[in-house]
C-alpha positions, -999 to 999 in steps of 0.1 A, spaced: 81 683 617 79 721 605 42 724 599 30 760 585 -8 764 588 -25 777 554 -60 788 562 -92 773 572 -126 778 561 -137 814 561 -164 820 592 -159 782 603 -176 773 637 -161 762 668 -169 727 662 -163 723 626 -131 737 609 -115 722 575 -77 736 579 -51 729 562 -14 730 572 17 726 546 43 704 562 77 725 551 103 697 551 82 672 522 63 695 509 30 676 520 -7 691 533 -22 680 562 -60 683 559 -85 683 581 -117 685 567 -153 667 564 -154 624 559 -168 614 526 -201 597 533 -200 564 519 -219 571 487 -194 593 477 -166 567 486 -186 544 462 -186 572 438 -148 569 439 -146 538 436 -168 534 406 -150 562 389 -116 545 396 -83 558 387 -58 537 363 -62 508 345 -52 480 371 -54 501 402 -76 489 431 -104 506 438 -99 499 476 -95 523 503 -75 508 526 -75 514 565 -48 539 570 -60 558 540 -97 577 542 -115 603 514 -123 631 524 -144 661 510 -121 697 507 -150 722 505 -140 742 474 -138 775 493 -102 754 507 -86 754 474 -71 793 478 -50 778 505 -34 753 488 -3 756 474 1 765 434 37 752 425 31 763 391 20 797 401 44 825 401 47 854 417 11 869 432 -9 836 422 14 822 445 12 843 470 -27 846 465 -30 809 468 -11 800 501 -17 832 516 -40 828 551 
């Protein structure tokens, strides 16, 4: 696996750091950030997503909160040229 780390949260502690890496061969983010506190989970759930869908997490899934300081690392497929740059540069 080819992982390629994208940034973590500007003037993070020691203890806590939401990072995020882009896995290069799928195209996929790996995330480390803060758990969803189970109000928020029920949030999700009552929101829901499609028509049909459970509401369910299940155990090898998990929400989690990106703090939206995060979202200039992530990748902007869409983007071209310096907003792409902009938004997966560390």
């Amino acid at each position: 696996m080819a992982l390629r780390f994208l940034g973590i949260i500007p003037n993070t502690p020691t203890d806590e750091s939401p990072t995020i890496w882009l896995d290069e061969a799928t195209g996929d983010l790996l995330i480390q950030s803060y758990k969803a506190t189970p109000e928020e989970v029920r949030g999700c759930q009552e929101v829901g997503s499609i028509p049909g869908h459970s509401t369910d997490v299940p155990d090898h899934e998990t929400v989690i909160r990106l703090p939206k300081v995060m979202l200039k690392y992530t990748p902007c497929p869409n983007c071209s040229g310096e907003e792409a740059s902009a938004a997966t540069s560390a």
